[in-house]
C-alpha positions as CSV (number, residue, x, y, z in Angstrom):
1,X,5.7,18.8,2.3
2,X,2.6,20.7,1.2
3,X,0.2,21.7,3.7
4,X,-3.4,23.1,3.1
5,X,-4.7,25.1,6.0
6,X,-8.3,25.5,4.3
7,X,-9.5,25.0,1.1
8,X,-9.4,29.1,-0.1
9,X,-10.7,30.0,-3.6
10,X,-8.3,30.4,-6.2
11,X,-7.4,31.8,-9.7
12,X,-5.6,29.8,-11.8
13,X,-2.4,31.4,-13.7
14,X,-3.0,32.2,-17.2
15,X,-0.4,30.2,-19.4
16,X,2.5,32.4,-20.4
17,X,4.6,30.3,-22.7
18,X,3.1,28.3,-25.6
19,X,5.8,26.0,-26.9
20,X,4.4,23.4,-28.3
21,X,1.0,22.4,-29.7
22,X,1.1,18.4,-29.7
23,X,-0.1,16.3,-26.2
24,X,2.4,14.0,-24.4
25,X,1.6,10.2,-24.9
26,X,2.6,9.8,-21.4
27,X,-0.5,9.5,-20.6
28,X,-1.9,7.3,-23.5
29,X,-4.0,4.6,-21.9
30,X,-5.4,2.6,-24.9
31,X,-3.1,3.4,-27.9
32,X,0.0,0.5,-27.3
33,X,1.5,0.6,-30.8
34,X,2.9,4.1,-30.6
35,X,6.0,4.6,-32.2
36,X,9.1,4.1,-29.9
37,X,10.9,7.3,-31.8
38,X,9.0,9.7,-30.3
39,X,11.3,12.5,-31.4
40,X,10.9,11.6,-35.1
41,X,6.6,11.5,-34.2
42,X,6.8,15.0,-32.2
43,X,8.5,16.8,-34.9
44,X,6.5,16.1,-37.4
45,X,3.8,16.6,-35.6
46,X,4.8,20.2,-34.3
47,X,6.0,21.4,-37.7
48,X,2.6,19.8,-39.2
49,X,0.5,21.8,-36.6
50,X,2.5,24.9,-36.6
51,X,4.6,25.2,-39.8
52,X,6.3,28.5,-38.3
53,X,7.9,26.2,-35.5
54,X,10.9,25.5,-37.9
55,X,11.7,29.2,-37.8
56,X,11.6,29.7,-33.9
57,X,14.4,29.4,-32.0
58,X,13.2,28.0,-29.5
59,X,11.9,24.8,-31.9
60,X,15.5,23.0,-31.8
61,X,15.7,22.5,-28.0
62,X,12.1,21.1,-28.0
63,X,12.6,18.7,-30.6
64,X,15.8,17.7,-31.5
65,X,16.6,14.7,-29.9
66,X,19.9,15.1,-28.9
67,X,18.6,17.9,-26.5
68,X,17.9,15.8,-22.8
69,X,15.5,17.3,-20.4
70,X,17.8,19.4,-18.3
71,X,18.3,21.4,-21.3
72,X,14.7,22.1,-21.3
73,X,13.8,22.7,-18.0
74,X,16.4,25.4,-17.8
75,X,14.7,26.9,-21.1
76,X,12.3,26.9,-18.8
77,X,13.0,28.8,-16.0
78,X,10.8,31.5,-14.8
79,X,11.3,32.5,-10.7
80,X,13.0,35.2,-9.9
81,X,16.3,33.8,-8.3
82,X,16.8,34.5,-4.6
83,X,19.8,36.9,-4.1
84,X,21.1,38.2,-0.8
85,X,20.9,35.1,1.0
86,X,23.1,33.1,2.7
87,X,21.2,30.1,3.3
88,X,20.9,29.7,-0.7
89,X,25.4,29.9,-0.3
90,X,25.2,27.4,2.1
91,X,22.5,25.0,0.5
92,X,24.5,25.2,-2.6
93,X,27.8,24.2,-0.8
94,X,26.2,21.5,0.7
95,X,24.3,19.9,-2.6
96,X,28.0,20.4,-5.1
97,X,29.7,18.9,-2.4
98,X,28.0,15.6,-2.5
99,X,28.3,14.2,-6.1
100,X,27.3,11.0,-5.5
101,X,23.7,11.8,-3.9
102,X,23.3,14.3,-6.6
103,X,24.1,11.2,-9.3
104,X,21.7,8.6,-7.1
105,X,19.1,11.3,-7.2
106,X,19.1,12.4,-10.9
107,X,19.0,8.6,-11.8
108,X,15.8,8.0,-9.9
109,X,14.1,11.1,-11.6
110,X,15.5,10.3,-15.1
111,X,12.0,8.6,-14.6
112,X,9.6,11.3,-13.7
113,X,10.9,14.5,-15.0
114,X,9.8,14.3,-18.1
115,X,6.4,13.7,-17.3
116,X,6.9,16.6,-14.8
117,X,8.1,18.8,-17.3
118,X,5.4,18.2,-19.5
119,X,2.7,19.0,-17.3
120,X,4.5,21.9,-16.2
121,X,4.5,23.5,-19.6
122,X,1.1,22.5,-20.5
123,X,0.0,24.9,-17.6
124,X,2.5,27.6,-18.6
125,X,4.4,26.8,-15.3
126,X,8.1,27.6,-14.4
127,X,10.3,24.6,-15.1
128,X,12.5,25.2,-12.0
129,X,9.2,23.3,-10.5
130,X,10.2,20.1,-11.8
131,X,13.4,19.8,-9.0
132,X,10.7,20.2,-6.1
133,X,11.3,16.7,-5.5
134,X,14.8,16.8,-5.3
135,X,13.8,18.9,-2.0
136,X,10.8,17.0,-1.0
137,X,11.8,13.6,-1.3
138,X,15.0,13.1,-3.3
139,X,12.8,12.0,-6.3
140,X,11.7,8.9,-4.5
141,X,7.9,8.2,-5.2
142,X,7.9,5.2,-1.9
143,X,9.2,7.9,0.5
144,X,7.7,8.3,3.7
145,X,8.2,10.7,6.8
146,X,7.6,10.7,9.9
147,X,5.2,13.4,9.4
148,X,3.1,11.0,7.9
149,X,3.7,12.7,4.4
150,X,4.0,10.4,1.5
151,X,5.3,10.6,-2.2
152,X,7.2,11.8,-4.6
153,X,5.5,15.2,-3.8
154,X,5.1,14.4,0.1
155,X,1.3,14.8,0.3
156,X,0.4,14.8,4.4
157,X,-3.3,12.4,4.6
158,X,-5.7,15.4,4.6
159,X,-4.0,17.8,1.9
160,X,-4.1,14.4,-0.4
161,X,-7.8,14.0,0.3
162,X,-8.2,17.8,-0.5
163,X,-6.7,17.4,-3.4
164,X,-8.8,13.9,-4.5
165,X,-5.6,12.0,-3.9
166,X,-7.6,8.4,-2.9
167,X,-5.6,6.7,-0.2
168,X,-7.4,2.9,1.1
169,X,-6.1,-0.4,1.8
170,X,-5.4,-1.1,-1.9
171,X,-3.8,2.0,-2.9
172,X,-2.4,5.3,-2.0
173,X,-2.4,8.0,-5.0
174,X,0.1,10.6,-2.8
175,X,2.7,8.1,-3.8
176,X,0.8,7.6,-7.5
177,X,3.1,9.9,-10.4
178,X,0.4,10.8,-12.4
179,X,-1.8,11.7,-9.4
180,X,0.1,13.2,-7.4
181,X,2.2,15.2,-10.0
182,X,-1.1,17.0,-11.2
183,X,-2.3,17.4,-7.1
184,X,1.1,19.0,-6.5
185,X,0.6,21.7,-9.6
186,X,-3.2,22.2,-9.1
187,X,-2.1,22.8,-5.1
188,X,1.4,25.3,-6.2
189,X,-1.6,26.9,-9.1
190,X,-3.8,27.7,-6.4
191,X,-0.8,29.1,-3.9
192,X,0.5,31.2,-6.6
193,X,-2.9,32.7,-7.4
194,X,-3.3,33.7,-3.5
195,X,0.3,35.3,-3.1
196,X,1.0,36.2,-7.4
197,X,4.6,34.9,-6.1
198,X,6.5,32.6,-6.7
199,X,8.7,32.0,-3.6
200,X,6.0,32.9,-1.6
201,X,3.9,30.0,-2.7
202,X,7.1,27.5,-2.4
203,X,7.0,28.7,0.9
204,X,3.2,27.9,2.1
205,X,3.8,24.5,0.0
206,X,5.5,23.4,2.5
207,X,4.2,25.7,5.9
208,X,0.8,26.1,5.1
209,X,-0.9,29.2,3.2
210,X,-2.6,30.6,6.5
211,X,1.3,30.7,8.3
212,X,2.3,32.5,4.9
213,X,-1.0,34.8,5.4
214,X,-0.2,35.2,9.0
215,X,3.8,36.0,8.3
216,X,2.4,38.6,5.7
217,X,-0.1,40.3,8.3
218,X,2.9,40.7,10.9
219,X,5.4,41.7,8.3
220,X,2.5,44.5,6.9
221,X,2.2,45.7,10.7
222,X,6.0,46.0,11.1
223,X,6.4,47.9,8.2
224,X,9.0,45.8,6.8
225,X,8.6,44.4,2.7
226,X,6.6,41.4,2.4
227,X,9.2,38.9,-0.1
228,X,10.6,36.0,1.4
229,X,13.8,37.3,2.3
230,X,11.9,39.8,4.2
231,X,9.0,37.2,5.7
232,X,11.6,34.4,6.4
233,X,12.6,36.3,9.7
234,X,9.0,34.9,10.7
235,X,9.4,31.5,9.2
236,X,10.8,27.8,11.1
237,X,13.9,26.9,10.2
238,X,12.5,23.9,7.6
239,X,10.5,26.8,5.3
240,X,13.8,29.5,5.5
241,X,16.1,26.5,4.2
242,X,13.2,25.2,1.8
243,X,13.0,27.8,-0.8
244,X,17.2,28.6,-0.7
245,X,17.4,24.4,-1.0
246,X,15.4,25.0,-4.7
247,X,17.8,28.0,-5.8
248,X,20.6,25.4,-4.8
249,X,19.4,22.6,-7.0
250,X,18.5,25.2,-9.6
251,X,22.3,26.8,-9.6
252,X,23.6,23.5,-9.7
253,X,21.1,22.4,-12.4
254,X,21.9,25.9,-14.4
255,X,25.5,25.3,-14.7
256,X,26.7,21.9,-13.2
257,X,30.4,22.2,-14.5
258,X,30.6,25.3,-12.6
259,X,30.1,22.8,-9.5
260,X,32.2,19.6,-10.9
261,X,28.9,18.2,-11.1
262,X,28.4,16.1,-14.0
263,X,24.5,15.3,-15.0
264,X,23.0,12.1,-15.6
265,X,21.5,12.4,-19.9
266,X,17.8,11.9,-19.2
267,X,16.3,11.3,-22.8
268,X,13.6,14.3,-23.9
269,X,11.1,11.6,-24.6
270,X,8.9,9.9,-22.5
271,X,10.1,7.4,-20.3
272,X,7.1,5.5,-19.9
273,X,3.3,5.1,-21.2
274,X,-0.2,4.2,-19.3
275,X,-2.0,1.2,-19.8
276,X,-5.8,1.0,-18.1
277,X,-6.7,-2.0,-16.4
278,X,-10.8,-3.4,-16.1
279,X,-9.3,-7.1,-14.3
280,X,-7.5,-7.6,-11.1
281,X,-4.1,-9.0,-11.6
282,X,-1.2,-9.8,-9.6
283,X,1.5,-7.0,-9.2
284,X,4.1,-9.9,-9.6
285,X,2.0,-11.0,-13.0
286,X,1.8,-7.9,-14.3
287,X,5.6,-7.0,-14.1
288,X,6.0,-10.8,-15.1
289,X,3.5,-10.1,-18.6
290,X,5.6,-6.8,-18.8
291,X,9.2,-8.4,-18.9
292,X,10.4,-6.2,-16.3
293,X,11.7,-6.0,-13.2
294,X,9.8,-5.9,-10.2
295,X,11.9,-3.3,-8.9
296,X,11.3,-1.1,-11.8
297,X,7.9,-1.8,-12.2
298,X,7.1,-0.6,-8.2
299,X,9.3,2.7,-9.3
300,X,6.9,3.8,-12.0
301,X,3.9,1.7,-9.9
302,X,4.2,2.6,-6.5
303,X,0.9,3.7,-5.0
304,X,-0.1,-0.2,-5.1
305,X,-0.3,-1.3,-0.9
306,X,-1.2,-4.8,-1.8
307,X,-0.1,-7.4,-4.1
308,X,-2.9,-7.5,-6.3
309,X,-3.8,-3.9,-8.5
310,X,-7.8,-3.6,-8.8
311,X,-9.0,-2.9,-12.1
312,X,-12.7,-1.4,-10.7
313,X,-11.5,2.1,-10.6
314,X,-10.3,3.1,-14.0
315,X,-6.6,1.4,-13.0
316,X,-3.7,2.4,-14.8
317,X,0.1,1.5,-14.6
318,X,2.9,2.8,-16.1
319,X,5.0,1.1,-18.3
320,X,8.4,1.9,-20.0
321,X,6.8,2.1,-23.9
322,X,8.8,-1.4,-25.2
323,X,7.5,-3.1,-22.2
324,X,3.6,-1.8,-22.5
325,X,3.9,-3.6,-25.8
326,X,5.5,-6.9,-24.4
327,X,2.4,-6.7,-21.7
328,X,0.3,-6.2,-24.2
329,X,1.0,-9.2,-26.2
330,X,1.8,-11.5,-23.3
331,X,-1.1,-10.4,-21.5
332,X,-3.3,-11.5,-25.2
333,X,-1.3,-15.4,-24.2
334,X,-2.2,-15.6,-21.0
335,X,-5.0,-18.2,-20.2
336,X,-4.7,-18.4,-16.4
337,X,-5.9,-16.2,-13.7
338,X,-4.7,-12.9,-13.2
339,X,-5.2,-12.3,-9.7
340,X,-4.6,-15.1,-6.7
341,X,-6.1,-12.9,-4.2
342,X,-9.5,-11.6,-3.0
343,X,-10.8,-9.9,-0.4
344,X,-12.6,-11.1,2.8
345,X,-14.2,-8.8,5.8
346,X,-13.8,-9.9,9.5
347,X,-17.4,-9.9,10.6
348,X,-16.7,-10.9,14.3
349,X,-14.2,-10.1,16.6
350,X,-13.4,-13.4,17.5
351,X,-12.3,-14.0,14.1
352,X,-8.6,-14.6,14.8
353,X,-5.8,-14.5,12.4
354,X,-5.4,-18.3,13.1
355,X,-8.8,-18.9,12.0
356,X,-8.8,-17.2,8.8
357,X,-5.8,-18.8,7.9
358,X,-7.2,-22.1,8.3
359,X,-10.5,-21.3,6.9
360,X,-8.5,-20.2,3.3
361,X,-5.8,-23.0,3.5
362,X,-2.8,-20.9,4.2
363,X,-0.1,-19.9,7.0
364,X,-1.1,-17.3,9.8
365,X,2.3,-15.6,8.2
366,X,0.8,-15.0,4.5
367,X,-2.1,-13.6,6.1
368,X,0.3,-11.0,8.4
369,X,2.5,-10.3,5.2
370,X,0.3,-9.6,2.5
371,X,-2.0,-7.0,4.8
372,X,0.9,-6.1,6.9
373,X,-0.3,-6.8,9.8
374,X,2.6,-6.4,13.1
375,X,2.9,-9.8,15.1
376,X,1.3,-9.4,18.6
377,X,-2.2,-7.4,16.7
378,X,-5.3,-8.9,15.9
379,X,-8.3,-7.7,14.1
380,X,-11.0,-5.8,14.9
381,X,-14.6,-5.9,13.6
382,X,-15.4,-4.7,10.3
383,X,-11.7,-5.1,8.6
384,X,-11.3,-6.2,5.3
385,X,-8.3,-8.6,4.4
386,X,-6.5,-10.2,1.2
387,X,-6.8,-13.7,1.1
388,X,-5.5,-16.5,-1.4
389,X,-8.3,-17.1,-3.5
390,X,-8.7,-21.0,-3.3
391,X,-9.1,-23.1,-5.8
392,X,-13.0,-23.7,-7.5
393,X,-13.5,-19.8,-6.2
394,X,-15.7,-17.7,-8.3
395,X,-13.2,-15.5,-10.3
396,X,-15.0,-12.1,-9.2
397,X,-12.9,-9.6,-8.9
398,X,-12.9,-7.3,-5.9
399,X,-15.7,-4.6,-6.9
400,X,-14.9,-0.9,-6.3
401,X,-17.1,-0.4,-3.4
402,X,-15.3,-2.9,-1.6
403,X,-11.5,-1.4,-3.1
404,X,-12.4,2.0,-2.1
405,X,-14.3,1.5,1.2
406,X,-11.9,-1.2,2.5
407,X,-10.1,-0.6,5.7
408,X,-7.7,-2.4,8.1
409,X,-8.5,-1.6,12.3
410,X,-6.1,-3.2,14.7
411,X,-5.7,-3.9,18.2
412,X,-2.7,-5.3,20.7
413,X,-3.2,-8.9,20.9
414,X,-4.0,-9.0,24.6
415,X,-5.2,-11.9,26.5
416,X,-8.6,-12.2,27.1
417,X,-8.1,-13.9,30.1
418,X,-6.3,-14.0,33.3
419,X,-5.1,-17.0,35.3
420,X,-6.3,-16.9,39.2
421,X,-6.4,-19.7,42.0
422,X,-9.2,-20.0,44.1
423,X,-10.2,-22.2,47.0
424,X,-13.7,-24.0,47.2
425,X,-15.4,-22.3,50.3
426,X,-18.1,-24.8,52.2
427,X,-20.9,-23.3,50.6
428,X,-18.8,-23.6,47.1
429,X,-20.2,-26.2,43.8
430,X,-19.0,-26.3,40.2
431,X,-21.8,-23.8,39.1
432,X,-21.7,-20.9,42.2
433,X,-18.0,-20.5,40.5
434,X,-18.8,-21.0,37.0
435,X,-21.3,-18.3,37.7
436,X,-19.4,-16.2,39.3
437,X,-16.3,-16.0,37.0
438,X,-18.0,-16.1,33.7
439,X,-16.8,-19.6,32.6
440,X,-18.5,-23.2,32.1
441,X,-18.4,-26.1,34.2
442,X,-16.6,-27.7,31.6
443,X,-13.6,-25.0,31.6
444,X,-13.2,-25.4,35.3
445,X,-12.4,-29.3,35.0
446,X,-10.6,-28.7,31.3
447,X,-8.5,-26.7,33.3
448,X,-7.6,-28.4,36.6
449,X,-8.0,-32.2,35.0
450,X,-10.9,-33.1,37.0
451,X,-13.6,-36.0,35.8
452,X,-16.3,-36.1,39.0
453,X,-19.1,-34.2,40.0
454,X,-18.0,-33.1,43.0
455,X,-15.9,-30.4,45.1
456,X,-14.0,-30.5,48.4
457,X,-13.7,-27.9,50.9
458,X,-10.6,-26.6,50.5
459,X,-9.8,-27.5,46.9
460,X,-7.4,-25.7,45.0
461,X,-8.3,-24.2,41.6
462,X,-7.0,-22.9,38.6
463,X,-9.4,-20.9,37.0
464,X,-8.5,-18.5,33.3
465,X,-11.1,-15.9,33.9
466,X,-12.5,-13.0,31.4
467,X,-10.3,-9.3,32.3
468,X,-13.4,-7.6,32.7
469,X,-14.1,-10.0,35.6
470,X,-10.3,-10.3,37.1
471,X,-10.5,-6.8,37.3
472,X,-13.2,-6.6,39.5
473,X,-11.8,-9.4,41.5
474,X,-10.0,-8.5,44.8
475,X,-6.8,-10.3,45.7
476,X,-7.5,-11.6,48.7
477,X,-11.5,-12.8,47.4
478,X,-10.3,-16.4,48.0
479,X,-9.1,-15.8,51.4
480,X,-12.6,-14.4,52.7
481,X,-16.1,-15.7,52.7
482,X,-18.1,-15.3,49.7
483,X,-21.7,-13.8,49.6
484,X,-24.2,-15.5,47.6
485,X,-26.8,-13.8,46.0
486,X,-29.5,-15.8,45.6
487,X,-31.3,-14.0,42.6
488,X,-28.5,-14.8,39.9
489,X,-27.0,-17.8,41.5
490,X,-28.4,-21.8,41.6
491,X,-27.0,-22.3,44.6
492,X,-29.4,-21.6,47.6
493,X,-27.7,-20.6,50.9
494,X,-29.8,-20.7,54.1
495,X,-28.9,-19.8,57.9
496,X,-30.7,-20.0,60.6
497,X,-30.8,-17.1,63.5
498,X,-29.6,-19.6,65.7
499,X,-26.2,-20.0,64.2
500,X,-26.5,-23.7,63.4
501,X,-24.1,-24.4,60.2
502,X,-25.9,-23.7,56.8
503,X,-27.6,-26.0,54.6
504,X,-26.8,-25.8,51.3
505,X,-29.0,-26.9,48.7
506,X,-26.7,-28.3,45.4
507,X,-27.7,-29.7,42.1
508,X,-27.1,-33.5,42.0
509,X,-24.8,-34.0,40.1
510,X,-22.5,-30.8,41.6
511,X,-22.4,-31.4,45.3
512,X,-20.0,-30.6,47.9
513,X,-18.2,-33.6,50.1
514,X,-18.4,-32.2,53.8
């Protein structure tokens, strides 16, 4: 997972390989009609930018069409291979011994990796950079760790917000593949311009450039060399597997009948296109106007937390390219809403879950699902929550101050009371104890089914006071006698010097029978 230890100034790397001077359309937002034989489109367009391309050699793996990506990104490779080291042996044992996570990996990045590659050529990076995620996260852009990193590229929170990566209630763009793809290259750029090596930057990608930095400075004061192999004697066992877990994948990916391993074909054509979105809609509409599988459609969509996709803030979502063109004509039919949500802030803390249920004609169990909200928490203050956007509604959709401001604050669902019994004392009346607890005279007769005005010596009650005041209360306060303090209290005890029993002055209609 990449870690930033502080945002250093940087160099870019000058590009050193110029293969081809035509843009992917992975990226196209507005342009839905583009040919689906992209091979037939790049060629033409190559040769018709550069007509020497048909005499390089290198022109036939870039576009011939019956070349897939792997063949590519191992034209590609640029980093020094790590030699001398066991833990690359025993990495590489480890991934040709298990086939069938190799095959369940490779299927999930036939996906991604030709976006990847793309943008990894485009910046005149090594291609072996393209299996990162094989390391990082097995190619999986919904994976989570218990680091708190998330991604295809495993951003951790604050190296995503240093790298722009937007993460609120509606979205998170470390699990985005367009955003995070082109955080992960700026952020292995700017690592590679501090060290001017490759391993080296893998290596603070995932430890952080200061512990790199540091390693160097006690490596430079031992006298030893200053490569990985050298610097990993200072390194946690996670960063001296990480870099020999790449050389792995790359062997493997270099020659994978060498390891019985046989490759999934991943097409060298883009696997999907970007279409913007200015309107709220429904993830479940969207795939639905799309023709395509939810399942699919979260793949290439992930970064979307809730179930509607806000169009305020330049939106995209990916699209496989015959389905962007199905959306687009489906989407053209559509006369209904797209979204069924909107957005609502809790504005008091008293604002339970029940309540706001209620309120927007729906089950306390929506409300829970769709914000994912644990059972046994409630809300505090100042949260904002999806809620079904009833009928007769004003079809604004959820502006971007709102989308990008938005968060969720919980609490345990604690009582806010406590249950205690106490026993009316001589001097007691409904209002002394309402006083005194915190609660109405109406709760203390709710509660113990009473209908009179009046209170015997010696009565039992049940009374659900506020925590803050149970936890002043003493255990045994029903078992002794009460002071009254006259300044804050109704009730008006006198006693005489002479020890005569006190007269009690009581409201009329909440007396005590003596």
């Amino acid at each position: 997972m990449p870690k930033a230890d502080f945002k250093a100034p940087f160099k870019l790397v000058a590009a050193s390989i110029f293969l081809l001077g035509i843009s992917s359309i992975s990226h196209a937002a507005s342009d839905l009609s583009l040919p689906y034989s992209y091979s037939s489109w790049a060629q033409d367009a190559a040769l018709q930018d550069n007509p020497n391309l048909a005499n390089d050699p290198l022109s036939e793996f870039v576009v011939a069409s019956d070349v897939d990506v792997w063949a590519r990104i191992r034209k590609g490779f640029a980093i020094p291979d790590l030699v001398d080291n066991q833990l690359v042996i025993n990495q590489t044992v480890w991934y040709s011994s298990r086939p069938e996570y190799i095959g369940r990996t490779t299927k999930r990045a036939s996906l991604y990796l030709y976006h990847v590659v793309e943008e990894l050529e485009k910046r005149g990076m090594p291609t072996e950079l393209a299996l990162l995620p094989f390391i990082e996260s097995a190619f999986n852009p919904q994976a989570y760790s218990t680091a708190k990193a998330a991604g295809m590229w495993q951003f951790i929170p604050s190296t995503g917000l240093d790298f722009n990566l937007k993460q609120n209630m509606f979205k998170d763009e470390r699990r985005s593949v367009l955003a995070s793809t082109d955080a992960a290259l700026t952020y292995l750029q700017r690592l590679y311009g501090m060290f001017g090596d490759w391993q080296l930057a893998l290596a603070a990608y995932n430890w952080g450039e200061g512990s790199v930095q540091r390693a160097i400075k006690k490596a430079e004061a031992a006298g030893v060399g200053t490569d990985f192999n050298s610097l990993s004697a200072y390194m946690p066992a996670e960063t001296k597997n990480y870099v020999p877990k790449l050389q792995a994948v790359k062997n493997i990916i270099a020659t994978p009948d060498a390891y019985g391993i046989s490759l999934l074909k991943v097409d060298n054509q883009p696997y999907f296109v970007s279409v913007a979105k200015t309107r709220d809609i429904d993830v479940k509409l969207a795939a639905q106007l799309a023709e395509l599988p939810m399942e699919e459609f979260k793949a290439l969509n992930p970064q979307f937390n809730r179930p509607v996709i806000t169009g305020s803030s330049n939106t995209q979502i990916l699209l496989p390219q015959g389905n962007a063109e199905k959306f687009k004509i489906n989407l053209a039919k559509w006369s209904h809403a797209l979204s069924s949500w909107t957005a609502h802030k809790i504005t008091n803390a008293r604002e339970r879950i029940e309540t706001v249920a209620a309120r927007f004609h729906t089950t306390p169990q929506v409300i829970r699902e769709v914000n994912n909200i644990p059972p046994k928490m409630v809300l505090k203050a100042g949260s904002t929550i999806l809620v079904p956007r009833m009928e007769g509604m004003a079809q604004k959709d959820i502006t971007q101050e709102v989308a990008d401001n938005a968060r969720l604050a919980m609490a345990p669902d604690a009582p806010d009371s406590k249950r205690i019994n106490v026993t009316v004392k001589k001097q007691d009346s409904f209002t002394s104890i309402a006083n005194r607890y915190k609660v109405t005279i109406a709760q203390i007769k709710n509660w113990n089914n009473l209908r009179g005005d009046k209170l015997a010596h010696g009565q039992k009650l049940e009374l659900h006071i506020p925590f803050r005041i149970a936890s002043k209360a003493k255990p045994a306060e029903s078992g002794r006698k009460q002071t009254s303090n006259s300044s804050k209290s109704k009730t008006v005890a006198a006693s005489n010097r002479s020890g005569k029993d006190s007269i009690v002055a009581v409201k009329s209609n909440s007396s005590i029978i003596k």
